[in-house]
N, C-alpha and C positions, 0 to 999 in steps of 0.2 A: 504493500500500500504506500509506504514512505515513498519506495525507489520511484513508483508511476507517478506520485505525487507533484513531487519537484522534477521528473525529466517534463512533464506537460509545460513548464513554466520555463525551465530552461530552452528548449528547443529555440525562444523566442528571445526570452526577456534582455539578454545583452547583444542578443544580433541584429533587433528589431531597429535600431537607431540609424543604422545602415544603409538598411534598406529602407526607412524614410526618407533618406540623404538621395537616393540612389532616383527618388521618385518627385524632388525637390518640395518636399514638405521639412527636410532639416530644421526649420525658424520653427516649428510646432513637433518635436522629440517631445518636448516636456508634458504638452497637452496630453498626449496618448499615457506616459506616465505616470500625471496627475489623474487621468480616469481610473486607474486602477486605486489609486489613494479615495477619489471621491463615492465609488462604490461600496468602498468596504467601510465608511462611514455610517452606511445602514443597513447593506445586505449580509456581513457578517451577524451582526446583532441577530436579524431577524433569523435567517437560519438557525441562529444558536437559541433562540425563543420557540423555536419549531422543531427543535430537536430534544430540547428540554422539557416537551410535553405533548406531540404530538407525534413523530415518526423516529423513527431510530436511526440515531446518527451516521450509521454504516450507508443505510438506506439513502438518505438525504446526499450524502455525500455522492456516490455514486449518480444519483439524478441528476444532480449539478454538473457534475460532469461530462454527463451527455449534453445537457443543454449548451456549457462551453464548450465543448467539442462543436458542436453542429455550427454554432455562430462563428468559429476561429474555422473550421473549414468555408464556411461562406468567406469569410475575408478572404482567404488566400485563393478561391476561387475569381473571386472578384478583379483580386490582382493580377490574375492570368488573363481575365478575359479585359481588362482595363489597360495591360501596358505599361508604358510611361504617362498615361493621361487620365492617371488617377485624379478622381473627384475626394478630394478631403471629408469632405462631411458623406458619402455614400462609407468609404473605408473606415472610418470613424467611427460611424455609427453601429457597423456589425463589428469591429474591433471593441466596442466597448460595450455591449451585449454580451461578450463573450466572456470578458473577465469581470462583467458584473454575477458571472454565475461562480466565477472558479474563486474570484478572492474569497468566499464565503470558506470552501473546500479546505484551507490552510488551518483554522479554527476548529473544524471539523475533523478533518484528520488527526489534530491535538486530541480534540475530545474522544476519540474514537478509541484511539491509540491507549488515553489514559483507562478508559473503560472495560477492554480487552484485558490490560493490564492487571487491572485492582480484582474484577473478576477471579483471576488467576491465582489472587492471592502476591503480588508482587508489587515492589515498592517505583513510580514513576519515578521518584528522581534519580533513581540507580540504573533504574533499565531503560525509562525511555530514550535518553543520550542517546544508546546502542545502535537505538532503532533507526532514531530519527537521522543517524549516518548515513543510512542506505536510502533516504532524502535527496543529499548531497552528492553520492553516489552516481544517483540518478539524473543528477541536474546536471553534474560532469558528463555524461555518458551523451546527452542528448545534447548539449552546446558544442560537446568537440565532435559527434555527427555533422551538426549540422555546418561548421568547421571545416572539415575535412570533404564531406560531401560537396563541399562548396555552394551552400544558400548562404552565407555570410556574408559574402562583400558583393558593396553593389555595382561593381566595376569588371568584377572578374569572369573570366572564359574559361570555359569549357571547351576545351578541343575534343573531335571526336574524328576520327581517320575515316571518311567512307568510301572513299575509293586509293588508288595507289597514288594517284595526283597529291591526293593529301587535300578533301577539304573541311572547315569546318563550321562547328554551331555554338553561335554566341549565345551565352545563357548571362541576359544583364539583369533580369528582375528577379531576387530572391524572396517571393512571395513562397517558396517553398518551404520556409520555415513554417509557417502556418498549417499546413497539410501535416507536417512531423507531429506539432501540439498537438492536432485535430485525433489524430490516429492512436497516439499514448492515452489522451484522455476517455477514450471509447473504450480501451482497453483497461480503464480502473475503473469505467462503470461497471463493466463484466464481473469484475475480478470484487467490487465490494458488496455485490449481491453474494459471494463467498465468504463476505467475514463472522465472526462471531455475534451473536445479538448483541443491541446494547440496551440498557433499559432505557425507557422512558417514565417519566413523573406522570402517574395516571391515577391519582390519590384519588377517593371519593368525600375527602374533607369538600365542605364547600370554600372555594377561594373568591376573593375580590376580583374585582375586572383586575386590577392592577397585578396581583399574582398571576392571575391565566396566563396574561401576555406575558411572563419572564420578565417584569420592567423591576422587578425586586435585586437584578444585577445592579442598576444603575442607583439603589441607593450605597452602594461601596464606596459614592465620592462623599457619602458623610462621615466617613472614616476619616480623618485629615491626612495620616497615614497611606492611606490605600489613594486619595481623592491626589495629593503631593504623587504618586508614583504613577496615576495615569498620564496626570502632565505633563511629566517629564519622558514618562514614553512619549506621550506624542511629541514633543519637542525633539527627542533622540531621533524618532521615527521620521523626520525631514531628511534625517542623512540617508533615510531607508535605500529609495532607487535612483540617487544621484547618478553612483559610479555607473549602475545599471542602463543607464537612458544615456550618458554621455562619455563612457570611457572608452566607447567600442569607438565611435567618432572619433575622437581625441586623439587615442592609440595609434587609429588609422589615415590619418590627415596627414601621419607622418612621410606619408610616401610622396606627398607633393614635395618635402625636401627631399635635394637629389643625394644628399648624405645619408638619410635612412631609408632613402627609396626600396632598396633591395633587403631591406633587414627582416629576421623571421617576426618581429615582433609587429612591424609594420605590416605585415600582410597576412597575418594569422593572431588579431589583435583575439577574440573568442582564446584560442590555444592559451593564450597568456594570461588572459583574465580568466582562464579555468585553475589555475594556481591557487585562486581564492577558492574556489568550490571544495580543492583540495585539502587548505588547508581547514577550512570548515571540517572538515571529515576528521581531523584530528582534534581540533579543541573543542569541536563538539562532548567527546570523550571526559574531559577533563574537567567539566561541568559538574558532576556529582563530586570532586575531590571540590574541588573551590567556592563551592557553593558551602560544602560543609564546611571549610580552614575558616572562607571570608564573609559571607553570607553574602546576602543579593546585594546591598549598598554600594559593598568594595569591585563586588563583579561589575557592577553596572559601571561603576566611576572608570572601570578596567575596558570596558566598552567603549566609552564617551572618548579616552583617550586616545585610545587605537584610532577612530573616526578622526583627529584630528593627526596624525602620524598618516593614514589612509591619503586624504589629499593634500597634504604637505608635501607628499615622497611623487604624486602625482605631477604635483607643479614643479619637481624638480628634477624629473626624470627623463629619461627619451629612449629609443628602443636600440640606441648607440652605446657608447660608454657608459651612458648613464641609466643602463637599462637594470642594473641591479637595483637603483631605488623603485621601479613597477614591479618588480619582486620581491622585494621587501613590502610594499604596498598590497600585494595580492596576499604574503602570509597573515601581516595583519588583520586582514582582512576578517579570517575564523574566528578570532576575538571579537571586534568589532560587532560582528551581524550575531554571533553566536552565545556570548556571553550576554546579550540583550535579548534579544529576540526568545533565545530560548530556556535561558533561565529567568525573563518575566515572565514566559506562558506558564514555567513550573512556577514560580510565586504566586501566580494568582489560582492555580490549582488548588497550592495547597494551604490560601487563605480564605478563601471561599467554602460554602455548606456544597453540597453536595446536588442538592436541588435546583441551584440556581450554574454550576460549573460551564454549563454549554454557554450559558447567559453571557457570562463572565467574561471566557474566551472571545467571545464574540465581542464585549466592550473593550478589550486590546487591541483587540485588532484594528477597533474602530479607529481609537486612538494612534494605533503609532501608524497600520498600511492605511486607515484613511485620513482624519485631520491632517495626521502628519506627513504622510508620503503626501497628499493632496500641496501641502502649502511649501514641501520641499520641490516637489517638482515647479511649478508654477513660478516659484523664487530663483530656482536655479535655471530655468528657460530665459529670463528675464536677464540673468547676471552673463547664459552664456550669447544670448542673442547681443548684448550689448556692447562685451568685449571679443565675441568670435563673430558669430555669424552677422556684423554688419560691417565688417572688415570685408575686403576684396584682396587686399594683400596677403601673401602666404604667409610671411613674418610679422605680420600683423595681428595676423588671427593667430600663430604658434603664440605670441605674447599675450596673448589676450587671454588665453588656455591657463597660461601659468597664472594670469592677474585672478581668473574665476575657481583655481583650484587652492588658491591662497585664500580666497574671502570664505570659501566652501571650511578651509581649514579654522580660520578664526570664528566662525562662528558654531564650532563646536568647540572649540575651546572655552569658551565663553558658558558655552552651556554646560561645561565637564564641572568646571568653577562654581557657577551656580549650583549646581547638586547638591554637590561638595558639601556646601554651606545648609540649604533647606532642606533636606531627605534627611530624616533621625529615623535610626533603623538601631534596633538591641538585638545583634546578631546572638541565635542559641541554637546551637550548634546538636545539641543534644533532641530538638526539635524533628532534622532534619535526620531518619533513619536509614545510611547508608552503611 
């Protein structure tokens, strides 16, 4: 389940910048990955309210996925039969039907995952790390496909020999990443009508309207506690799909200079930004040790940091000499996304009743992939339209890359700082049975 999970997401999520470039929609990257931020601002929730009392999380999950399937194969349909004279709002709009089903999927899969789990008799924060590796796994396996396959760049040729003359077929629009999504996600609607049940809340207590609908998640922000840690996910949550929407571009612009024209990093920018997925795979692991030494406070702060080392090493890197700091960048990367991302969905597991758990998930999510990816991406279009794409110079826009991967940097500093100071957390160690 993890591994189908994130290769449906990967197939796309850092090649897709590309092939907006490739289609001249580039000045609007951000828009398509601010939709995924602005969907999961409700459709997480509500899934998680519908799974918490009305269908079984396995179930739902799997649904959703059909239906993102079917809209992500209509996009890249679209693109084939559109060309290069793609209409932005027709592509848009079945692009963003598609992950208004799947972002919900990610919450779901947590809940699923933790359910299977506890059923079992075994402890989430020990075991599901494990799992949730074969996530990553996944999401490697299907971006350096689509890498190697060559749907990545929106420039590149396909030779193909068909006669002795030698002729061949230009393949310039990589809309085929979408059919790869399209295909995985069909394939984990199949496979979660296979999982284990999960229960649902089918109490015959009588409940309030306000109970029915699962809105009893959203008093957790009268915890000041709990209410301090959604904000600041969602403030974390800006850096969520920066790299994502604009480091494949970035990476890749490098080939207009004629000094990294020819570099592997330059022309298999995917391959190199899979480093990160990699190193996800490992500090994923490391989660139940650190979690029990530091608790969530120290992890998060361990998070917040990395994000700022992330596009620091960005704006000072290049796929030449300087291509050890985008690997250095890519290993941080498993802290970063990992030490946040998935040791909050284990916090709020296992600070929440049991009744409202799906609820729950689902108001993280809201917060970091929607508030917060929404007003990261939005702000980062804004910072890279500004200083890149309304350049025409090549060295103008290379400068411009470094001036937006600096501000990207300082304003996660900023918010590492602020943490620091407002989040009181009484790490107990003894709490946490590992």
């Amino acid at each position: 389940m993890s591994f189908l999970q994130f290769a449906v997401w990967g197939a796309y999520l850092t090649s897709m910048g590309n092939y907006l470039g490739s289609i001249n929609l580039g000045p609007k990257i951000g828009l398509f990955y601010a939709m995924q931020g602005i969907v999961s601002i409700f459709m997480p929730a509500l899934m998680g309210i519908i799974a918490d009392r009305w269908v079984e999380s396995q179930k739902l999950l799997g649904l959703n996925h059909l239906a993102a399937a079917f809209f992500m194969l209509a996009t890249g349909y679209y693109g084939y039969t559109a060309g290069e004279n793609v209409d932005f709002t027709t592509i848009f709009t079945l692009y963003s039907l598609s992950v208004a089903f799947y972002m919900p999927t990610i919450a779901l899969s947590n809940s699923t995952g933790y359910a299977v789990l506890k059923s079992n008799g075994m402890d989430t924060i020990k075991h599901f790390p494990h799992i949730r590796t074969f996530g990553t796994i996944g999401f490697i396996f299907s971006m350096l496909f689509v890498d190697f396959i060559g749907f990545q760049n929106g420039n590149l040729t396909f030779a193909f020999a068909k006669s002795s003359v030698g002729e061949f077929i230009s393949f310039q629009n990589t809309y085929h990443q979408f059919y790869v999504s399209a295909v995985l996600g069909v394939l984990l609607f199949v496979y979660s009508f296979t999982l284990p049940h999960c229960k649902v809340s089918r109490s015959k207590e009588k409940k309030t309207m306000y109970d029915a609908l699962g809105l009893k998640a959203f008093s957790l922000f009268k915890d000041k506690r709990m209410a301090i840690f959604f904000i600041f996910s969602m403030f974390l949550g800006v850096s969520l799909q920066i790299t994502n929407g604009y480091a494949n571009p970035f990476i890749t612009s490098f080939k207009e200079v004629p000094e990294y024209a020819n570099s592997f990093g330059a022309n298999h920018a995917n391959a190199l930004i899979s480093i990160s997925q990699i190193s996800e795979t490992f500090c994923i692991l490391l989660i139940p040790f650190f979690l029990r030494r530091f608790g969530i406070k120290q992890v998060m702060l361990m998070s917040m940091f990395a994000w700022v080392l992330r596009f620091a090493l960005f704006g000072f890197g290049d796929p030449g000499s300087g291509v050890w700091m985008f690997i250095l960048s890519m290993l941080v990367y498993g802290i970063a996304f990992d030490f946040f991302n998935v040791s909050g969905s284990l916090f709020v597991d296992n600070e929440t009743d049991e009744d409202i758990r799906s609820s729950a998930q689902g108001v993280f999510m809201m917060m970091t992939n929607g508030f917060g990816a929404t007003i990261g991406m939005l702000g980062a279009q804004y910072v890279v339209n500004h200083f890149v794409f309304n350049k025409t110079d090549v060295m103008e826009q290379m400068q411009g890359w470094y001036s937006s991967w600096l501000v990207f940097a300082a304003y996660s500093l900023v918010i590492t700082i602020v943490f620091a100071i407002v989040f009181k957390y009484k790490h107990n160690p003894d709490k946490i049975n590992i």
